[in-house]
C-alpha positions, -999 to 999 in steps of 0.1 A, spaced: 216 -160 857 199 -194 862 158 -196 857 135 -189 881 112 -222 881 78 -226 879 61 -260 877 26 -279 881 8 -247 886 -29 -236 877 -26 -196 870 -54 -173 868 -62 -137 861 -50 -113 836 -15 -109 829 -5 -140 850 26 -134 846 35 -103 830 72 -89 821 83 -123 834 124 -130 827 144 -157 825 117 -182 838 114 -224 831 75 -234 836 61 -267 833 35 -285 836 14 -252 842 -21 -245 826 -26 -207 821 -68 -203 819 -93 -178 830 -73 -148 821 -58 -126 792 -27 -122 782 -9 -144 806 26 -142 792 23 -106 779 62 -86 772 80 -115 785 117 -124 778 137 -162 778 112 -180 786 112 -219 786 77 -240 788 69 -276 792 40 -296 793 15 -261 795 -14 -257 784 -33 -225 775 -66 -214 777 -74 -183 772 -67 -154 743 -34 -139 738 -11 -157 759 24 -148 743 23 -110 727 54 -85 726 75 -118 739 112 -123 729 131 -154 734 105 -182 740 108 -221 735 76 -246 737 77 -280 736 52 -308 744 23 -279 749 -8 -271 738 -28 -240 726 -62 -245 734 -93 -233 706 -101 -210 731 -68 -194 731 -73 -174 703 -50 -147 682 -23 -164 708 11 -152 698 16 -116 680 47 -90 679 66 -124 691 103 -121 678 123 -155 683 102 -183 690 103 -219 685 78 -243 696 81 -284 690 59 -314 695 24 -294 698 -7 -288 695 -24 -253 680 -58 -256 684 -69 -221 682 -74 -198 649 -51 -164 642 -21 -175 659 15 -159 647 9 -123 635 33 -97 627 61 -117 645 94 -124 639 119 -154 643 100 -182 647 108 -224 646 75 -248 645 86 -287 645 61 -315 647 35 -293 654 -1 -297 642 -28 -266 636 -64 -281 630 -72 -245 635 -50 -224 613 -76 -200 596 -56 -166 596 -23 -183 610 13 -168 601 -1 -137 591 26 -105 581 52 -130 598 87 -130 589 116 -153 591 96 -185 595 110 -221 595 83 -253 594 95 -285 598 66 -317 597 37 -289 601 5 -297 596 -22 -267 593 -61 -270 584 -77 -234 575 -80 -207 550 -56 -178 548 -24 -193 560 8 -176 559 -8 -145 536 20 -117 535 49 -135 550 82 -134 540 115 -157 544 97 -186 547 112 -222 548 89 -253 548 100 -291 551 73 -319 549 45 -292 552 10 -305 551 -22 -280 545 -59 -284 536 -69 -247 534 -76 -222 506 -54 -184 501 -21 -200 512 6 -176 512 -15 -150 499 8 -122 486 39 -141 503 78 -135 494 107 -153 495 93 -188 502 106 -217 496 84 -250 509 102 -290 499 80 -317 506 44 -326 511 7 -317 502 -13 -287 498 -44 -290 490 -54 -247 488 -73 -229 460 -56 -197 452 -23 -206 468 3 -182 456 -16 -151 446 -2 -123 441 34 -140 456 70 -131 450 101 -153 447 84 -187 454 95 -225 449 81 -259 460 98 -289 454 87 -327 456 50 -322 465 17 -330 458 -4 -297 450 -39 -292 445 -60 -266 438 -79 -241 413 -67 -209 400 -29 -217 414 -5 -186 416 -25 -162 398 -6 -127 394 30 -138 408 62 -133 397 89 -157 397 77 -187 408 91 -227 405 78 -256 412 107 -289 412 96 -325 408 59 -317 418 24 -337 409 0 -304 397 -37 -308 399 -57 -273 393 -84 -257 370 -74 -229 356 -36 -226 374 -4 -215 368 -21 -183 349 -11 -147 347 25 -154 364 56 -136 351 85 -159 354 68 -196 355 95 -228 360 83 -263 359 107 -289 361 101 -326 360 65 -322 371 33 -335 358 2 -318 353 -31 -341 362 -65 -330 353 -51 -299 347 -70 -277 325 -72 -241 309 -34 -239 320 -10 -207 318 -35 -182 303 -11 -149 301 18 -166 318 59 -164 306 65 -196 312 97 -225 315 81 -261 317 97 -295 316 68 -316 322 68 -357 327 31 -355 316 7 -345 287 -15 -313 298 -54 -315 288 -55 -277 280 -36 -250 278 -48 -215 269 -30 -179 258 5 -182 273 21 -147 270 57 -165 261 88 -190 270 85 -231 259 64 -258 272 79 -294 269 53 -320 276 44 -353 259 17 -337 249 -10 -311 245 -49 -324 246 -65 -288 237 -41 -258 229 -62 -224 222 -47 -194 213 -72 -172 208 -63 -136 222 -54 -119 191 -32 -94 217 -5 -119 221 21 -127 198 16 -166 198 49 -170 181 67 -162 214 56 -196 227 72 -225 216 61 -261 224 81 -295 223 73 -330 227 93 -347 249 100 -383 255 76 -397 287 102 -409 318 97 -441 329 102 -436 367 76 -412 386 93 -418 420 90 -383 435 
């Protein structure tokens, strides 16, 4: 069945357009009116702009491209399944919760605080996101050239895996699952606190107190700068290109750095022989 069309409009009123199907609009602006696109199905937007709270819940089957979510559109797309929106703008805060199936690509959040929330299956591709609390409880998550200045990311988040960029978060990773990141720049105190499994490939580490109380730590080829107070009740597996300032109370595993500034091992609870240290030869090329 071919789409209905709907273009250059100005719509108005509650549920603008509710239970639509099968419906292209473009160039559209959606204000002055709750949840315009509410339990809609295959729809395709262009050029819209939204105004006004909640403009995609219960929706299946939506693409967005060259659109805009206004600050004023607030907690805009929830209960969503299979959604992918490119070359936009996100504006507003609480956008994405307990959806399903969803694709952002060149797509910028200034407001992200609470974004991606309890979301699952979620692909990011040159995202940038500014606000605290992205992405806490979601699962499946897959992240290219990702970009975020917020604290809490991925708070109690599974099964993500994020390669290239910069995250500037404190707490990122608590209480996470089944987590890698791969050629990026991250910074931040207290990083991945009371996780399990988590990796990070090829990354450049700046955080007070981080990479403590996780069970199954991997570091390979990273380096640790201005890193202090590091791995305090962690098992850990670290290949590091760098010397680390300090490093307190690991619970276990090997540390291979090209250096140690201040180890204390203190706790008289752990068995300190379970952690070995090595002193590795420094690599000449840092080229991430």
């Amino acid at each position: 069945m071919p789409h209905q069309r709907i273009e250059d409009a100005h719509l108005t009123g509650e549920r603008a357009l509710f239970q639509a199907r099968q419906t292209s609009i473009s160039g559209t602006t959606f204000s002055d009116g709750e949840s315009p696109l509410k339990h809609v199905r295959d729809i395709r937007l262009d050029s819209c702009v939204f105004g006004w709270k909640y403009p995609l819940w219960y929706a299946t089957g939506v693409t967005m491209d060259r659109s805009a979510l206004l600050d004023t559109a607030r907690s805009g797309i929830w209960y969503t399944r299979d959604i992918t929106i490119t070359r936009s703008l996100i504006a507003a805060p609480k956008t994405f919760r307990r959806s399903r199936g969803i694709t952002l690509e060149h797509v910028e959040l200034p407001n992200a605080t609470e974004t991606l929330w309890s979301c699952e299956d979620v692909t990011l591709r040159d995202v940038s996101a500014n606000g605290d609390y992205v992405g806490m409880n979601a699962s499946r998550v897959r992240a290219t050239d990702l970009r975020v200045n917020g604290n809490y990311l991925f708070d109690g988040g599974s099964d993500i895996e994020i390669d290239g960029g910069v995250l500037l978060s404190k707490d990122a990773f608590w209480n996470c699952r089944d987590v890698t990141v791969r050629n990026c720049l991250v910074i931040g105190e207290y990083l991945g606190w009371n996780s399990t499994r988590v990796t990070f490939d090829n990354c450049v580490i700046e955080s007070l107190q981080g990479l403590c109380y996780i069970d199954g730590l991997v570091l390979r080829d990273c380096r640790l700068v201005n890193t202090t107070l590091a791995f305090e009740y962690s098992t850990v597996d670290a290949t590091l290109d760098s010397t680390v300032d300090s490093v307190i109370n690991p619970a276990g595993g090997v540390i291979r750095s090209h250096g140690i500034g201040e180890l204390i091992q203190d706790d008289p609870a752990l068995d300190h022989a379970a952690t070995r240290f090595e002193t590795i030869t420094p690599r000449e090329d840092h080229t991430p």
